[in-house]
Backbone as CSV, one residue per row, in Angstrom:
resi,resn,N_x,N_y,N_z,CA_x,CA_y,CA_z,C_x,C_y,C_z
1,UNK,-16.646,-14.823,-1.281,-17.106,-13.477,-1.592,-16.039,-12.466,-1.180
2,UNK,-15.590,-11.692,-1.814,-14.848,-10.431,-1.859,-14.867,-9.677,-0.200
3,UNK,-14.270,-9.276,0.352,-14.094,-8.279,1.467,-14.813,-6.967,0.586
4,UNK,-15.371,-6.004,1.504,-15.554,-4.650,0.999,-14.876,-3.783,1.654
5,UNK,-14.550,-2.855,0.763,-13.738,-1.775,0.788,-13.927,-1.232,2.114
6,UNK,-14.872,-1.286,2.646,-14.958,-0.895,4.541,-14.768,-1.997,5.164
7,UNK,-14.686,-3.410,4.760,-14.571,-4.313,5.704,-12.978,-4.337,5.844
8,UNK,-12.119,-4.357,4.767,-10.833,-4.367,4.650,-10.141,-3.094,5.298
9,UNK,-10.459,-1.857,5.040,-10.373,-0.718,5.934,-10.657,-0.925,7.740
10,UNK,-11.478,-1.255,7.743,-11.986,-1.604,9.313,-10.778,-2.653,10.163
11,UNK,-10.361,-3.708,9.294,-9.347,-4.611,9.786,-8.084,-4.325,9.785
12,UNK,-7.391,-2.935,8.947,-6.557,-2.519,8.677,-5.916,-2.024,9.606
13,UNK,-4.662,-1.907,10.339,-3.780,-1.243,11.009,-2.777,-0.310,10.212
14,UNK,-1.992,-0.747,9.792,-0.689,-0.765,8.964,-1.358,-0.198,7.661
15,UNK,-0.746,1.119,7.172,-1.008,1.014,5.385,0.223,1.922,5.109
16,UNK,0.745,1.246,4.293,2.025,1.561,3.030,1.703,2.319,2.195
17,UNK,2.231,3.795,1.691,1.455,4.292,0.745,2.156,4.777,-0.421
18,UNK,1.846,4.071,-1.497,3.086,4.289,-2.466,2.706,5.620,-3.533
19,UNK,3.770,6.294,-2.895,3.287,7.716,-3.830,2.890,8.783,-3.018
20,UNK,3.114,8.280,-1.552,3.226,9.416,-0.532,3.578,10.847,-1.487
21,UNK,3.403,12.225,-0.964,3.727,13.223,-1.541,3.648,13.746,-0.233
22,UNK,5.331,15.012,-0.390,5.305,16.240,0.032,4.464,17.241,0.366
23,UNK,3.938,17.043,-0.898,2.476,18.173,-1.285,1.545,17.960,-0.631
24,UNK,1.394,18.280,0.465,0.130,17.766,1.410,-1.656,18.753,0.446
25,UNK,-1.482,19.419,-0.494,-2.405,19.887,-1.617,-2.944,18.639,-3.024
26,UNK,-1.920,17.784,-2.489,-2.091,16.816,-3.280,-2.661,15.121,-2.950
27,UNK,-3.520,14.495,-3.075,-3.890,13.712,-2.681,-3.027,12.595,-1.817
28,UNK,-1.990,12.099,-2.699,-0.762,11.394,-2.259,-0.072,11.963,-0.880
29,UNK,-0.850,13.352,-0.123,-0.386,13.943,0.616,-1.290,14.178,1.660
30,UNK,-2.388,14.535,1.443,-3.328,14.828,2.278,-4.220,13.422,2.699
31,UNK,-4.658,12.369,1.824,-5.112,11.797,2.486,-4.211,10.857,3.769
32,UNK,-3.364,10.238,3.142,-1.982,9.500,4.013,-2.368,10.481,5.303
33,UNK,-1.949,11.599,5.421,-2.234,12.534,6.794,-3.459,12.353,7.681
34,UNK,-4.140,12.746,6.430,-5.461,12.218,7.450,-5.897,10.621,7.517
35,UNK,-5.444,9.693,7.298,-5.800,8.163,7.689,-4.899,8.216,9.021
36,UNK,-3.370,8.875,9.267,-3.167,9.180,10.452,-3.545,9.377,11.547
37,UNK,-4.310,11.004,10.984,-5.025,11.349,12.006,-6.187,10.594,12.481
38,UNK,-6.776,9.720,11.797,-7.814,8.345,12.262,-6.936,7.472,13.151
39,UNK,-5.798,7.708,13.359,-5.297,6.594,14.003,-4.556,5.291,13.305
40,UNK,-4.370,5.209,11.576,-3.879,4.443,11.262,-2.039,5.044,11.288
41,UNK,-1.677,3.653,11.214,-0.248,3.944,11.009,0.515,3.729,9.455
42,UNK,0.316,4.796,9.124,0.963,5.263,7.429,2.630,4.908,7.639
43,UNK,3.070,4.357,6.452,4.524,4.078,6.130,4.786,4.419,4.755
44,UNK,5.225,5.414,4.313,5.205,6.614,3.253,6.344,5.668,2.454
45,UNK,6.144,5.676,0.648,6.742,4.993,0.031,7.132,5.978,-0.754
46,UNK,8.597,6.631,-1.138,8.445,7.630,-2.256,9.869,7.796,-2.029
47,UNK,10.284,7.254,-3.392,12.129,7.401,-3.435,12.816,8.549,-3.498
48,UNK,12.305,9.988,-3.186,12.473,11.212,-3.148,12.731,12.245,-1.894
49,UNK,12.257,11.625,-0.590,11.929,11.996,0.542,12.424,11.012,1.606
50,UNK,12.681,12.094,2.736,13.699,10.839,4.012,12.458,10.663,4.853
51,UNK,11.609,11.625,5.369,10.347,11.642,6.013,9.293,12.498,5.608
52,UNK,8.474,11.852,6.141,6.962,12.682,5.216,5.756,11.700,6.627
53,UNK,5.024,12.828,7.006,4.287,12.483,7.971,4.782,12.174,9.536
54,UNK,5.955,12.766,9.594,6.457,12.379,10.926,7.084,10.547,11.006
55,UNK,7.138,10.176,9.446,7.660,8.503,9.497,8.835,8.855,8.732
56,UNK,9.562,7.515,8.701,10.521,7.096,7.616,10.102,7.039,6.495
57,UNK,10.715,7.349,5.767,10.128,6.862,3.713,11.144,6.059,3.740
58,UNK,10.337,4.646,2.935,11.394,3.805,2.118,11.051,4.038,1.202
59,UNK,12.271,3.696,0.147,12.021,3.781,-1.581,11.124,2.819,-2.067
60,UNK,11.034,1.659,-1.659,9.935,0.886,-2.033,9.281,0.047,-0.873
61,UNK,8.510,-0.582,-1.006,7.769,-1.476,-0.763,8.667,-2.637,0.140
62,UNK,9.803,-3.108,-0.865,10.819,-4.128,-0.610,11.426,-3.887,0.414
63,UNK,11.774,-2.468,0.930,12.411,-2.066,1.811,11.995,-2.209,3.342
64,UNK,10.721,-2.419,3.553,9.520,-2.077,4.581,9.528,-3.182,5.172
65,UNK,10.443,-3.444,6.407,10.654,-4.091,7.621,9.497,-4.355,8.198
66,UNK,8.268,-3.634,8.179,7.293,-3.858,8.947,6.010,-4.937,8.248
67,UNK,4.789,-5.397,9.115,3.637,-6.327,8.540,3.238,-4.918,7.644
68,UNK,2.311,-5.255,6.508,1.762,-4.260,6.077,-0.182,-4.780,5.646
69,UNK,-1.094,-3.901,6.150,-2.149,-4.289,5.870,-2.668,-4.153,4.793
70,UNK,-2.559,-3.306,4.266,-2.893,-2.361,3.547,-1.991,-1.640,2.424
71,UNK,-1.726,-1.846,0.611,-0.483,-1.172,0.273,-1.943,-0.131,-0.613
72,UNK,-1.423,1.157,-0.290,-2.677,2.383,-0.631,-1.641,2.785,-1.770
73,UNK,-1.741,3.126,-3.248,-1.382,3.490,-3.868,-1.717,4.731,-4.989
74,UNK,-1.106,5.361,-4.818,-1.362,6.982,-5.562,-0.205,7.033,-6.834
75,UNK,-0.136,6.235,-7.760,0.619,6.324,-9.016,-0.299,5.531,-9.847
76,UNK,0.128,6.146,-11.251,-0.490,5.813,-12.137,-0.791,4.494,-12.772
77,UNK,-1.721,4.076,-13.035,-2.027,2.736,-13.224,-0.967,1.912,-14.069
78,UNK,0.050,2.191,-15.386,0.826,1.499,-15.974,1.775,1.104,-14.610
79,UNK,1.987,1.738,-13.593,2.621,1.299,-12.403,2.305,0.362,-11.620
80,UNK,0.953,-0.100,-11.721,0.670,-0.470,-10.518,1.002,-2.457,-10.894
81,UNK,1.115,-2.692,-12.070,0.945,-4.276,-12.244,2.774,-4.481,-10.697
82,UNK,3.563,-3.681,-10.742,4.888,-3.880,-10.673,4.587,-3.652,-8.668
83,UNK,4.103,-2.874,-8.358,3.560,-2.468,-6.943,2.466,-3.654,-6.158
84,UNK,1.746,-3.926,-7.351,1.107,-5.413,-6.860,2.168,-6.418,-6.727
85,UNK,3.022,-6.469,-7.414,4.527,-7.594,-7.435,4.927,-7.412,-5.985
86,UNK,5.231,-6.475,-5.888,6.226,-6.079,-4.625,5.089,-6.038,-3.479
87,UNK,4.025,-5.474,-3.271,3.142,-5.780,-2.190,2.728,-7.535,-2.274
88,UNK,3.034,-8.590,-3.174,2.369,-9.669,-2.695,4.342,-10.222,-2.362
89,UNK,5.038,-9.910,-2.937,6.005,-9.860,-2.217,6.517,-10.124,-0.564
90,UNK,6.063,-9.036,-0.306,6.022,-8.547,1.335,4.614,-9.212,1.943
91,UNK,3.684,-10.000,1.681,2.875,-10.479,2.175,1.635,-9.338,3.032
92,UNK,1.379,-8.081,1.553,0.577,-7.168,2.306,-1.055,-8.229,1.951
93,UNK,-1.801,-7.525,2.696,-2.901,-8.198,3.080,-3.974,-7.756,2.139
94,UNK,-3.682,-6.360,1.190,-4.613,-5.939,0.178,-3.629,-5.204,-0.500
95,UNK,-4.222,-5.015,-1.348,-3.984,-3.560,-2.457,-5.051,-2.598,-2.896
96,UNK,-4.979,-1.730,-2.561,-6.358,-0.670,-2.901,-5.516,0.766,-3.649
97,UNK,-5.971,0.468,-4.966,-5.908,1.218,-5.979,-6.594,2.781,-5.932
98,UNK,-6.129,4.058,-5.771,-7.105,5.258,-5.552,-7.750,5.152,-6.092
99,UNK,-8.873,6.434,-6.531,-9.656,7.572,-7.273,-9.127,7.001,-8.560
100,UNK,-9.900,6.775,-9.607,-9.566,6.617,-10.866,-8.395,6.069,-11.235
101,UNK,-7.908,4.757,-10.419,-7.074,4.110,-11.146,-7.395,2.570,-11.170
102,UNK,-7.209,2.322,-12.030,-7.366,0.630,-12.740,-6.657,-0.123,-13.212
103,UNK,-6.212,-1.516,-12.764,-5.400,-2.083,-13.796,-6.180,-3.672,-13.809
104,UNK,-6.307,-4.210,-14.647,-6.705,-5.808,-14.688,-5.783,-6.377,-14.221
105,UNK,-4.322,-6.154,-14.700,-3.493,-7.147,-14.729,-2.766,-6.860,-13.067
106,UNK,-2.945,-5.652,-12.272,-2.640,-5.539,-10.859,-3.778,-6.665,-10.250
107,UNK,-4.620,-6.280,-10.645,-5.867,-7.260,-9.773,-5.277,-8.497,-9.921
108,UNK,-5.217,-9.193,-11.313,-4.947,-10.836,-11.617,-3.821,-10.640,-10.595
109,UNK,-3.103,-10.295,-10.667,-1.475,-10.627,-9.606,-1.963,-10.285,-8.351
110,UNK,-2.353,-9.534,-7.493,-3.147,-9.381,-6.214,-4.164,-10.503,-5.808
111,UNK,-4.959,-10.809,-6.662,-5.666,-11.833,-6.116,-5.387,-13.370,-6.333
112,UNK,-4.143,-13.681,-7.206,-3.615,-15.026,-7.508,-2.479,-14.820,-6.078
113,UNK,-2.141,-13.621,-5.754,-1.246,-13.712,-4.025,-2.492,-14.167,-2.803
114,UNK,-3.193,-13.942,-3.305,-4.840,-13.809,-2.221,-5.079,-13.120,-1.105
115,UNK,-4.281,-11.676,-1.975,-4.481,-10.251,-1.419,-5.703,-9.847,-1.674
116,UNK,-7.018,-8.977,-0.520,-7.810,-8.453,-1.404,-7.258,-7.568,-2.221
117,UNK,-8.305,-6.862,-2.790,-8.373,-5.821,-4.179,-9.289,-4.612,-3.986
118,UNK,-8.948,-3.265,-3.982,-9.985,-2.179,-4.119,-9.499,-1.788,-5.235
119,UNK,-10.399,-1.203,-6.558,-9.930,0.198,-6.919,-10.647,0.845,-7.656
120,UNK,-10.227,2.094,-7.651,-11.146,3.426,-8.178,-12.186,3.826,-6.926
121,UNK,-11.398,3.757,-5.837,-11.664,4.246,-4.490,-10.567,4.911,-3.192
122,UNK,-11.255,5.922,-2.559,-10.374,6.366,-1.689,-10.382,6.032,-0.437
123,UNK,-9.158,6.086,0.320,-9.281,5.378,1.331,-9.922,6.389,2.382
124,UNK,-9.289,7.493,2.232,-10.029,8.163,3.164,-11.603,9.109,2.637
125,UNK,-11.812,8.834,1.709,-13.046,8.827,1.745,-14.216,7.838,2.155
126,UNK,-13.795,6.347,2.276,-14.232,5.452,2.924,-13.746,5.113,4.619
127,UNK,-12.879,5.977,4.710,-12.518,6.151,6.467,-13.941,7.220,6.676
128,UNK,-13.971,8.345,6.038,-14.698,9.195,6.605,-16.018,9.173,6.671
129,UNK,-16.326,8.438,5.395,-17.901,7.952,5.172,-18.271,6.773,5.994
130,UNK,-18.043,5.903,6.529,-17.593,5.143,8.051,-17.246,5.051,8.979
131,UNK,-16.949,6.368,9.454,-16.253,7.106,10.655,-15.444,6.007,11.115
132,UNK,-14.516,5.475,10.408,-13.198,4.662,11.054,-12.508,5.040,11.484
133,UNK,-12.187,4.938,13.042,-11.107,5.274,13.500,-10.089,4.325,14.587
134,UNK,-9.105,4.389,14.448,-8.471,2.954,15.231,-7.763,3.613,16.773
135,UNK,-8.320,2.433,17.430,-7.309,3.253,19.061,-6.318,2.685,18.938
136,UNK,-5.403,2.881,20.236,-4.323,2.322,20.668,-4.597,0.666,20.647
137,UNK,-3.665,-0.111,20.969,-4.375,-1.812,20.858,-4.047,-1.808,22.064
């Protein structure tokens, strides 16, 4: 049976967020901030920017030295089959697709890595509707 979108959130440390934004007015911007401020540790993905959130930006995914729990993605769905590549790549532990984005063929490649799968959900709207918040370990 599937993890749910709060069970996978709840186990989460680490989330990668591809499509980080500047624009903290913009989703790709504001939520990343606030899963922070819950205490997760965001690693901002966006080939445009040196830091964003007080972290490093890597240009991709590939770049990201660190475990990743979580790859949170804010680009448009023709993107995402290629972001599922590179997150089962790096051995992230899910992929959770925002607010209105979908792809079949991200899922088939995410779950043939035996990454879970969210999408057409927010993360921090399921942080907040669960009051998740992570301490120090």
């Amino acid at each position: 049976m599937p993890k749910s979108s709060r069970d996978i959130l709840e186990g989460a440390r680490t989330i990668a967020v591809v499509g980080a934004s500047r624009d903290r007015r913009k989703a790709g911007g504001s939520v990343p901030e606030g899963l922070q401020r819950r205490g997760f540790r965001v690693i901002p993905i966006n080939p445009y920017a040196q830091e964003l959130f007080g972290e490093r930006v890597y240009r991709s995914l590939l770049d990201v030295p660190d475990k990743v729990d979580i790859v949170d993605v804010f680009r448009p769905a023709p993107d995402t089959p290629e972001i599922a590549r590179q997150a089962a790549a790096i051995g992230a532990g899910a992929l959770w697709l925002q607010l209105d984005i979908r792809s079949d063929e991200a899922r088939r490649i995410a779950e043939a890595a035996g990454m879970d799968y969210v999408e057409d959900e927010c993360t921090g709207v399921v942080a907040s509707l669960y009051r998740i918040r992570k301490t120090a370990a």
